[in-house]
C-alpha positions as CSV (number, residue, x, y, z in Angstrom):
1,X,-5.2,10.3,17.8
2,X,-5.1,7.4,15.5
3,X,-1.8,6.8,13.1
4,X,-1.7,4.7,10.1
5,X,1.8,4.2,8.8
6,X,1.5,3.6,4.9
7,X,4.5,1.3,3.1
8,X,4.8,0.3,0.0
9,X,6.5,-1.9,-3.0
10,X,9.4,-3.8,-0.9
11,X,9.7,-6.0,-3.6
12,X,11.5,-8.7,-1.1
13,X,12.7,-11.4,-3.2
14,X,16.0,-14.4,-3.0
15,X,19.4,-14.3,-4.2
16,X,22.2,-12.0,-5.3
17,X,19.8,-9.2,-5.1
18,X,18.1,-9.6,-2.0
19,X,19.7,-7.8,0.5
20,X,18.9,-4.4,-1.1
21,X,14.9,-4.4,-0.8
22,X,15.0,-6.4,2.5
23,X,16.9,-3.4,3.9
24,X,14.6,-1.0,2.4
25,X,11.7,-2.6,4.1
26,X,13.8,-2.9,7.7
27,X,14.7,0.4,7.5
28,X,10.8,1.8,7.3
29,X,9.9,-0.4,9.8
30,X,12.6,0.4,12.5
31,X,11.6,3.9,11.7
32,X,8.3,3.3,12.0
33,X,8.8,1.8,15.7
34,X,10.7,5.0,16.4
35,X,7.7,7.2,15.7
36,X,6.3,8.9,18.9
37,X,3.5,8.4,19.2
38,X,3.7,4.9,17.7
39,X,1.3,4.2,14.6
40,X,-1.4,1.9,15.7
41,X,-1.0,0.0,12.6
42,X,1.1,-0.4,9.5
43,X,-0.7,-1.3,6.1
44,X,1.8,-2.3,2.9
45,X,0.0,-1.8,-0.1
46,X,1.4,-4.5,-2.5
47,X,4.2,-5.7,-4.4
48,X,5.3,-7.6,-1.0
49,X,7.5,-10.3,-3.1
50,X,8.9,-9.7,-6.3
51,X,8.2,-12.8,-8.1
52,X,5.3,-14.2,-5.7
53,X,7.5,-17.2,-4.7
54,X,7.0,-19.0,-1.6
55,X,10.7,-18.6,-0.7
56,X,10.5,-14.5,-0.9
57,X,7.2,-14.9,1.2
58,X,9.8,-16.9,3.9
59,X,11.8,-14.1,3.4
60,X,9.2,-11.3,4.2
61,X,7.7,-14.4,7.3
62,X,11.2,-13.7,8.9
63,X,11.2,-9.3,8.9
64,X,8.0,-9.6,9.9
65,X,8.1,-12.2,12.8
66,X,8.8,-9.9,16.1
67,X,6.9,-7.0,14.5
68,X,5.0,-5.7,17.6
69,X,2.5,-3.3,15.6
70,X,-0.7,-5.0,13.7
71,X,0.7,-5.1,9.9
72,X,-2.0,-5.7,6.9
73,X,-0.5,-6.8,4.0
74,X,-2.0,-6.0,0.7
75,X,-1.3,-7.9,-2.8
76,X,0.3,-6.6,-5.5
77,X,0.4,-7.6,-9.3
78,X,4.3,-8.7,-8.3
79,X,2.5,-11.3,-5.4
80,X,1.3,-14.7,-5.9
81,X,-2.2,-14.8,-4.0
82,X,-2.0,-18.2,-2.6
83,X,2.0,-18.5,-1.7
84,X,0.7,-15.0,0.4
85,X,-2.3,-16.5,1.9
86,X,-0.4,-19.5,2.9
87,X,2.5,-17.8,4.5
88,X,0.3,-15.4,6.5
89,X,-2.5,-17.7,7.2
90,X,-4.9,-15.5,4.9
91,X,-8.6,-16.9,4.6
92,X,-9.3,-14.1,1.8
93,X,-6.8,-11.1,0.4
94,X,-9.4,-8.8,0.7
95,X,-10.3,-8.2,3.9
96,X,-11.7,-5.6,6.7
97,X,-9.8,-4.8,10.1
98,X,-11.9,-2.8,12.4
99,X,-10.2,-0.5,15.1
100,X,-12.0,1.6,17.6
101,X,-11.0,4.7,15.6
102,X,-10.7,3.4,12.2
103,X,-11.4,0.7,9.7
104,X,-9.0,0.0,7.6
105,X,-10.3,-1.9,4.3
106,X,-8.1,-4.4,2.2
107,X,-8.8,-4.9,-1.4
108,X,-7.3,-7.2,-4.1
109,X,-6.5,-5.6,-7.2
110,X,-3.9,-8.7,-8.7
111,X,-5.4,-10.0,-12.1
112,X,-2.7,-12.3,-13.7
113,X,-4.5,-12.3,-16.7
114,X,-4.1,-7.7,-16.9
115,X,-0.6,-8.5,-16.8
116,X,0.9,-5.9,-14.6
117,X,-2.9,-3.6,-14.8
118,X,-5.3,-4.1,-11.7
119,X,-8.7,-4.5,-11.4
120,X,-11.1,-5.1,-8.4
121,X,-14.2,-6.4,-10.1
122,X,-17.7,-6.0,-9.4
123,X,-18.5,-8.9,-6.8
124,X,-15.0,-7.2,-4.6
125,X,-16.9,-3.7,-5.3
126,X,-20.1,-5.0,-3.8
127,X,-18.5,-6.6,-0.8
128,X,-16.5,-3.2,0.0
129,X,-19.6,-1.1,-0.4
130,X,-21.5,-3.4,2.3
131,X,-18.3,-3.4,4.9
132,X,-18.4,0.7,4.2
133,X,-21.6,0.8,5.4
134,X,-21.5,-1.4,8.1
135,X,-19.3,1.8,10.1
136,X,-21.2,5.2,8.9
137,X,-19.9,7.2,11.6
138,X,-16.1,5.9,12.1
139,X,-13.3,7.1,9.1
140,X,-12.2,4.5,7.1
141,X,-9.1,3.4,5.2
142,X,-9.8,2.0,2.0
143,X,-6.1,0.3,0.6
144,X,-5.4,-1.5,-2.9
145,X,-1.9,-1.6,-5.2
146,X,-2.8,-0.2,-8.0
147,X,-3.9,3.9,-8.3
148,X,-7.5,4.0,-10.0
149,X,-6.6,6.8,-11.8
150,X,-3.7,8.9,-14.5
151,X,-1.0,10.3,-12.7
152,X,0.5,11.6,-16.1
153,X,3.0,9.0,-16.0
154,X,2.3,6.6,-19.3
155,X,4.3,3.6,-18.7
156,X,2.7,3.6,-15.6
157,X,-0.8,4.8,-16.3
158,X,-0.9,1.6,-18.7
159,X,-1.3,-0.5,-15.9
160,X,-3.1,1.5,-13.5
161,X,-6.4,0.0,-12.0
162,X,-8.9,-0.8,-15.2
163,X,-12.0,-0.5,-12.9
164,X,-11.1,3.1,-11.0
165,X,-14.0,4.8,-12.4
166,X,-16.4,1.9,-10.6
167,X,-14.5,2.0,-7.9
168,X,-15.3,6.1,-7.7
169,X,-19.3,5.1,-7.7
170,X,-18.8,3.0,-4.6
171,X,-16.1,5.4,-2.6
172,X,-18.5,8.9,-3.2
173,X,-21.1,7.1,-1.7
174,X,-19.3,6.7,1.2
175,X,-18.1,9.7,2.6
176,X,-16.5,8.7,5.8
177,X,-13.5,7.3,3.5
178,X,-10.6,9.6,4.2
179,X,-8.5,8.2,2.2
180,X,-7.6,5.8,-0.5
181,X,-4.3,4.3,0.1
182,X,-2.5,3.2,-3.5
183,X,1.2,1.8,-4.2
184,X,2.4,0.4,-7.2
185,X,4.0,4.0,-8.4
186,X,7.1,3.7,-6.2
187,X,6.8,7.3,-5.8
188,X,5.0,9.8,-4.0
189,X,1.6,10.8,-5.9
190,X,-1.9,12.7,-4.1
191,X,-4.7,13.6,-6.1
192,X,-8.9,14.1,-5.6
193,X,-10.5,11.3,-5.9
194,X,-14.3,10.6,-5.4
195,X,-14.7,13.6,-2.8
196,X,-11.9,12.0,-0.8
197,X,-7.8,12.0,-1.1
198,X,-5.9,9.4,-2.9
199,X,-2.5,8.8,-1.4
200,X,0.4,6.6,-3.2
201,X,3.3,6.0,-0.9
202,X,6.6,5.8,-2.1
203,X,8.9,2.5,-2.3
204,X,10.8,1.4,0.8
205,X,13.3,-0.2,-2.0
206,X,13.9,2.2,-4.9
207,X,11.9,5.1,-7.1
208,X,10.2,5.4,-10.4
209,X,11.7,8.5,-12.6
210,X,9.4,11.2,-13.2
211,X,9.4,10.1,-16.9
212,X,6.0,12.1,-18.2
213,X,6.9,12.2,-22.0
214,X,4.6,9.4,-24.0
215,X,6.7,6.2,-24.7
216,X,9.1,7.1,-22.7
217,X,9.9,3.2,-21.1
218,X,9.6,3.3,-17.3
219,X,13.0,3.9,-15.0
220,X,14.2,4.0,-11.6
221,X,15.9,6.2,-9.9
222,X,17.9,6.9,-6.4
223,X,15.3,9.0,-5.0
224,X,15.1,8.6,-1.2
225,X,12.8,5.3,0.2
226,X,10.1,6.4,2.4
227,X,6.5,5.7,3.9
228,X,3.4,7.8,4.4
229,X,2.0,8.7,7.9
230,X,-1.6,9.4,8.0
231,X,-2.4,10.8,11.2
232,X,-6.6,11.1,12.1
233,X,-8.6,13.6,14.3
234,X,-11.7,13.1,14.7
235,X,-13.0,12.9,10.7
236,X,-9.7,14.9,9.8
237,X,-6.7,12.9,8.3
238,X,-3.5,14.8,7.5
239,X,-0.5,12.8,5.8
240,X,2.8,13.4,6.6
241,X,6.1,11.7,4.2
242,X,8.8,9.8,6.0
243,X,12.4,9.7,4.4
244,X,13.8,6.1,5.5
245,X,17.1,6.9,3.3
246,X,19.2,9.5,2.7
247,X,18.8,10.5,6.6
248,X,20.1,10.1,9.8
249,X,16.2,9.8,11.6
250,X,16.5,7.3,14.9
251,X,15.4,3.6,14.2
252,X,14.0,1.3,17.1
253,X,15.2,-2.5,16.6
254,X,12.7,-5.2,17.1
């Protein structure tokens, strides 16, 4: 039975405070490699780097090196597309993976010019409808940063995904799509969407506070790091959250 381990928002960057979120990120994949059964893939959905500089993309090159399970990477509005592309040999940052069980399907929500907000646009939207169709009968995966829809967090729902209702059009026409894998929250969040499941995975680094009050500025918090495990059978996908702090769970070096 297929596993797709879901990580999120390591935010690896250079410096005096580097150490932190490149520990975060070795600690969910160690515990990731400890899983049994192993996952048969790992998908990150965004904020890889925090300032999208070539260096922090060396930095996330080196964790990543010996990994021995598959790992798609997706960007975040905290990458830089082409410093990504170059240090993982990237052709496009949207992209389709096709496993015997599975597809798992990449898209590119970073827009410089939203600021922190995503977007996929419509020539991204008509791509992922034609891969979708390509594989009817096999579940599929479909994975971007930012959430298309409120999560009754304002600071955060300011820059959620600008074209989610668009993105909904193309998803319920599809309804082998188990789920819709989201980050950008740094917290845990699962709602209906488009007669499937959205599912945001927590940080590996650090948490966003539940701050729902309007204008309330966005915080973090010490909240454990963890990652998502989305286990399939057959059409059915169940997903299971992973503590990767704050516990004494075995690790598996690589």
């Amino acid at each position: 039975m297929p596993l797709i381990a879901h990580l999120s928002d390591s935010h690896i960057t250079t410096g005096a405070l580097a150490a932190e979120p490149a520990s975060g990120l070795y600690r969910a994949l160690t515990r990731v490699l400890a899983l049994e059964p192993r996952p048969d893939c790992v998908v990150v959905t965004g904020d890889l780097v925090d300032r999208g500089q070539e260096a922090e993309y060396d930095v996330l090159q080196e964790l990543l090196r010996n990994y021995p399970v598959p790992v798609h990477l997706v960007p975040g509005n905290h990458d830089g597309k082409a410093p990504l592309q170059r240090a993982f040999g990237l052709a496009e940052t949207s992209y389709a993976a096709e496993y015997p069980g599975f597809t798992i399907v990449v898209l590119d929500s970073l827009r410089p010019e939203l600021g922190d907000a995503g977007e996929v646009g419509e020539e991204q939207l008509a791509w992922l409808d034609g891969v979708l169709g390509r594989r009817a009968g096999v579940p599929a995966f479909v994975c971007l940063h930012h959430p298309p829809i409120k999560v009754g967090i304002p600071g955060m729902d300011a820059i959620r995904l600008a074209d989610g209702p668009a993105l909904a059009e193309v998803i319920r026409r599809h309804p082998h799509v188990v789920r819709v894998l989201a980050g950008h929250l740094h917290r845990v969040v699962t709602a209906g969407f488009a007669g499937t499941v959205l599912s945001v995975a927590p940080s590996t680094y650090r948490q966003v506070d539940l701050g729902m009050r309007e204008g309330r500025p966005v915080s973090f918090v010490a909240e454990p790091a963890g990652f998502l495990l989305h286990r399939l059978d057959g059409d059915e996908c169940v997903t299971h959250l992973v503590h990767t702090s704050h516990t004494g769970a075995p690790v598996t070096a690589y």
